[in-house]
N, C-alpha and C positions, 0 to 999 in steps of 0.2 A: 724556161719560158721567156721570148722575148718581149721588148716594151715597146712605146713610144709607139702608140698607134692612132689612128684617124679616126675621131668620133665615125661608128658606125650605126647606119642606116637599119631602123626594127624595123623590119617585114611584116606585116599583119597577116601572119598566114591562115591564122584562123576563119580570114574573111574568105579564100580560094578555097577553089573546088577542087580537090583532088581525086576526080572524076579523067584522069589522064590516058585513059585507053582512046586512041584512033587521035590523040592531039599532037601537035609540035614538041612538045615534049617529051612526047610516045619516040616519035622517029628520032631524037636525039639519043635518045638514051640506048635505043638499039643500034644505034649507029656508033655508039661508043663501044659496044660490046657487039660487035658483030659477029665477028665470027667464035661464042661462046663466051660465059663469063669464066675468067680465070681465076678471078677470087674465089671462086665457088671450088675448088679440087682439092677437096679434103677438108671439105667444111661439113662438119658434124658426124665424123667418123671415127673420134674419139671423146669420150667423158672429158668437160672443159665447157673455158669460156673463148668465143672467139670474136673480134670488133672488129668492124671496119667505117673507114671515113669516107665519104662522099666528097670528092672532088670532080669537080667539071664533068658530072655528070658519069664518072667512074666509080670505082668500089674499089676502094684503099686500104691495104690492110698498116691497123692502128699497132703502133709497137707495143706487145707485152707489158711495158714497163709503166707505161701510161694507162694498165687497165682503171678503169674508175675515175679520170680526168676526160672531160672534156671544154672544148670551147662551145662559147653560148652561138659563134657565129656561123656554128656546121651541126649538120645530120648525119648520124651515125645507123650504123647496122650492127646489130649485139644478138649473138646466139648461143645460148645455152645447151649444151650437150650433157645427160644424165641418166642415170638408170633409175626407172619408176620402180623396179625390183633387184635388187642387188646381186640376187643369186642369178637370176636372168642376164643373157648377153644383148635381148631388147635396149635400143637406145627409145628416149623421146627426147625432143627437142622443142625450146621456147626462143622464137624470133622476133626480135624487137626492134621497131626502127624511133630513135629519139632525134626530137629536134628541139634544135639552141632556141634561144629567145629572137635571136635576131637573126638563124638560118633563111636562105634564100628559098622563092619559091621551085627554081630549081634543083637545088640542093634536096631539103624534103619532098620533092614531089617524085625527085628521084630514088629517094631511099625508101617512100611506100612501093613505090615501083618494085623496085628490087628484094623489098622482103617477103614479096607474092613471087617475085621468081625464083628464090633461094627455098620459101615454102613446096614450089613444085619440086626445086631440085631437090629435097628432101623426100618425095614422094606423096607431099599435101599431108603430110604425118605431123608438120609440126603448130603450134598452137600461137596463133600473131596478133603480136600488140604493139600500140602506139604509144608512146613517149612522151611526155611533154616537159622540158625542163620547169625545177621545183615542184613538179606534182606527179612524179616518178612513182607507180605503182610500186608494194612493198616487195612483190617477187622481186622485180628490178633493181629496187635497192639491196636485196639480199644479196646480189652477186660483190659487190664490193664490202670494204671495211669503212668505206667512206666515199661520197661524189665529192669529187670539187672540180666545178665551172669556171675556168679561165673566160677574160674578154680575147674578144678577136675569132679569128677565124680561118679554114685555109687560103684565103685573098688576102688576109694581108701580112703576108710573108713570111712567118713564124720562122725562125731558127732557132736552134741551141745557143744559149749566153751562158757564161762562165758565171759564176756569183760575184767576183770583183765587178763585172760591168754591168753587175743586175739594177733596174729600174726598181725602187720600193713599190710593194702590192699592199694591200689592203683586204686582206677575208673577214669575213664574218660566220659566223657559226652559231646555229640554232634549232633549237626545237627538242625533244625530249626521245627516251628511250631510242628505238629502233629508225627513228625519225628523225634523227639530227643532218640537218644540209650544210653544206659547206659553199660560200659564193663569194666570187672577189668582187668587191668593190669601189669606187672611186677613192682617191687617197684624201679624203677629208673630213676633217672633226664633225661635220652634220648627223652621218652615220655611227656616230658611238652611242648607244644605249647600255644602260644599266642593266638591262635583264638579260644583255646576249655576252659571249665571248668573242674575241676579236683576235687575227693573229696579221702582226704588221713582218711582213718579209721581208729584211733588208739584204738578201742575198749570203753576207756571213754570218750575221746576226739574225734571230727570229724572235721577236716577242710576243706572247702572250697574254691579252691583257682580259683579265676577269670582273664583268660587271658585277656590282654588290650583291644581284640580283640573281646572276646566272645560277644555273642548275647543275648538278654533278656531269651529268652526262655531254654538253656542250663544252664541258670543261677537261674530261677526258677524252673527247675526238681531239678535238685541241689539241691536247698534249700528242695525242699519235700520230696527228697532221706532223706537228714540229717535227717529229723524231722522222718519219717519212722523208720530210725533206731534206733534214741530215743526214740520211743515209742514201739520198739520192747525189748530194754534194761530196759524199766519200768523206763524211765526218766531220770534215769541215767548219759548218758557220757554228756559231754560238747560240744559245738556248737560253732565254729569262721569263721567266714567268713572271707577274704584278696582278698586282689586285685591285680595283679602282680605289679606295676605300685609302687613304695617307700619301696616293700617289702625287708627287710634284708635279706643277705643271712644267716642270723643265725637265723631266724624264723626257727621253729621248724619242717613246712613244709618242708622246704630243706634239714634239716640236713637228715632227715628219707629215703630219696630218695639216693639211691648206686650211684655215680656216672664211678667207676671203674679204675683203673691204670691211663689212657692214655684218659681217659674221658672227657668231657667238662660239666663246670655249668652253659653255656651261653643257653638260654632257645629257642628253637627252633622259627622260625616264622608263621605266621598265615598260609604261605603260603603253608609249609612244613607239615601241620597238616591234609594238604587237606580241600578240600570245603566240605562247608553243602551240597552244590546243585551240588551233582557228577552225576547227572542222564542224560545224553545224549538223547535229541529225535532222535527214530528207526522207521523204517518203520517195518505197519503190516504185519505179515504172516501167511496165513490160509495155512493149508495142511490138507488132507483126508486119512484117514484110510479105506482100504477097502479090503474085501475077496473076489480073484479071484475062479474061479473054480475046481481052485486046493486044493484052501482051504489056498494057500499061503497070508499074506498081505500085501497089497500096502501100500508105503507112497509118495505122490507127493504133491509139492503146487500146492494152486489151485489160489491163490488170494496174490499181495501184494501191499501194499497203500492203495487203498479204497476198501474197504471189505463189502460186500453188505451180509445184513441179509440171503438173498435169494439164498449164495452160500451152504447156508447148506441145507443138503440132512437128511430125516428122515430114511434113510436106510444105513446109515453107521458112522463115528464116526472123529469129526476134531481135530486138534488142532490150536491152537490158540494162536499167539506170540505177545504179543501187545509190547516187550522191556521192557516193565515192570513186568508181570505177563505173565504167559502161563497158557489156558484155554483147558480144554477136555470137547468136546459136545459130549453127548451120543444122538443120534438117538435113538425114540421109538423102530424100526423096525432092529438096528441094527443086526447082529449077535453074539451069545456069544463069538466066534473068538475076533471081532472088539472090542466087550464093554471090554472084558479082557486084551484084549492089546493096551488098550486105556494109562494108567499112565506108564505103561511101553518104549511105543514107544515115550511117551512125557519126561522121564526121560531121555532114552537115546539119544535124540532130544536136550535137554539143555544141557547134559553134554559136547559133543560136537560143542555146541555155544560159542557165544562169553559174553556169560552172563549163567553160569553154575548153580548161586545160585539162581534163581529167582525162585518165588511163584510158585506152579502150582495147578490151581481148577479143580473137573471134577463136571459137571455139566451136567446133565440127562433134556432132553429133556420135559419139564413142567415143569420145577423147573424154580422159579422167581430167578434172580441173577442179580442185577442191577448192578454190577459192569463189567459181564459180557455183558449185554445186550447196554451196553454205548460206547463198544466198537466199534459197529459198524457204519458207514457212513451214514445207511439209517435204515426205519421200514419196509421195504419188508416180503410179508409173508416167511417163512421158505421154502425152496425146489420151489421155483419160478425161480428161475435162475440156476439150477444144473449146476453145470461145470462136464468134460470125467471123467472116473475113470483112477486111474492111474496104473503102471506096474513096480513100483521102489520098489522090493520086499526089504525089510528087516527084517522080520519074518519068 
């Protein structure tokens, strides 16, 4: 990974409409891929994982070696290829477009783009969700042993650095069981807490430093970050592990960490680092997508608390907020209205939540999604209980 980069610009992308059909951004991005997408040829035609980077409005294929890193400055496209049945030669596939904290609005606007058109190239078979770095739905994170979010981006210039001319990085690492993230951050003593682990990368050397506090599990990604990277440097740098708990402040971990003028070296507490388990239980929310006779569409809830299988309707299109993840069900019988403004009206649905970064899947009506289908209170058939249409036009 290279260094020495230029405070970069966050994009509030959550505030944009990614409502990009018939816009300037439409005609870019077809004009990038005019005559057919080429990343697309032999995408999803074998069991696997396969990434790509968004560049200028292109579709990048991301090297193997890098599966599970990305930069917080770019949007990615991730598809999962698998057999629902083993003994079966059936593929399905799960299309994910993630974006960095500080990806552009062309960057993400391109990569939802492109995961509706990689969904066709698939034959609309496969099952599409949104990404949002640090709040990575748990399918997503299944696919790796671990994420870690480099700064920067493809703008500003990345190349390969040999570890003698490595800039020192700063990760942090947190959170419990199946849920541990991995983030780099600024190189300064502000950021050490007692409840997290911490691993300071000085290109031959990698330390590990263990809050009094931290957990087993922060403490083992940890260790298999380290060795990762050792074996990414062909064995190379050195390995120490420490413990806050007798550590000098002239170990070498501290000296490397800025503390600044008017600073303190008094290292934060567990409490200050925040919990592993920041997830508050939310009550559910189903609401309905529907096209009036004008052609305008409705958004109303229909359902919250218990959510019965049977409020879903095969002729129009939900959403679905469980506080953890938001789900779009595409009705068979939908309308292309409804099925098209299906991720749209759910994006703009989150953004003005109180949870803006959460997952969001869409999900077509025969498609198996047990993550989806757990959601609900009961096993009622589909369209057994329809609740009114509603008249809360926002389209």
């Amino acid at each position: 990974m290279a260094a020495g980069l230029r405070k970069q610009k966050k994009y509030n992308w959550k505030e944009t409409n990614l409502s990009l059909f018939g816009s300037d951004l439409e005609k870019k991005i077809k004009e990038a891929s005019a005559h057919g997408e080429e990343a697309w040829k032999g995408a999803g035609a074998e069991v696997g994982l396969q990434i790509w980077r968004i560049v200028k409005f292109k579709v990048t294929h991301w090297p193997k070696g890098d599966y599970g890193k990305f930069y917080n400055g770019d949007s990615y496209i991730i598809l999962n290829t698998y057999k629902r049945d083993p003994s079966s030669e059936a593929l399905s596939w799960d299309v994910h477009f993630w974006i960095g904290k500080y990806s552009t609005q062309d960057e993400y606007g391109t990569a939802a783009y492109k995961t509706v058109e990689l969904d066709h190239f698939l034959k609309d078979a496969a099952v599409q969700h949104r990404e949002v770095q640090g709040n990575e739905s748990q399918r997503f994170r299944s696919y790796f042993d671990h994420i870690v979010t480099w700064k920067g981006g493809a703008d500003s210039g990345f190349n390969h650095v040999e570890p003698e001319k490595y800039t020192p990085r700063l990760l942090h690492i947190k959170g419990k069981k199946d849920n541990v993230r991995i983030e780099e951050k600024q190189l300064k003593r502000k950021y050490i807490n007692s409840g997290d682990v911490f691993v300071l990368d000085l290109g031959l050397k990698i330390i590990q430093w263990n809050g009094k506090e931290s957990n087993k599990d922060e403490r083992i990604v940890a260790a298999s970050f380290m060795t990762s990277l050792k074996t990414d440097r062909g064995g190379r740098p050195a390995l120490e592990t420490v413990d806050e708990q007798g550590l000098s402040e002239n170990h070498e971990f501290y000296k490397k960490l800025w503390v600044g003028l008017f600073g303190s070296k008094k290292t934060k507490s567990a409490e200050a680092g925040g919990t592993d388990e920041d997830v508050k239980a939310v009550e559910k929310v189903l609401h309905m997508i529907h096209e009036k006779k004008d052609h305008q569409l409705s958004f109303k809830q229909v359902a919250s608390g218990f959510i019965s299988r049977g409020y879903l309707d095969p002729t129009d299109v939900f959403v679905l907020d469980t506080g953890l993840h938001v789900f779009v069900w595409v009705g068979k019988e939908a309308t292309s209205h409804e099925k098209g403004g299906g991720l749209v009206i759910a994006h703009e649905y989150v953004k003005t939540s109180k949870h803006p970064f959460l997952p969001i899947t869409r999900v077509a009506q025969g498609q198996s999604l047990e993550a989806f289908e757990s959601t609900f209170d009961d096993r009622a058939e589909i369209g057994s209980n329809i609740q009114g249409k509603g008249d809360c036009v926002i389209l």
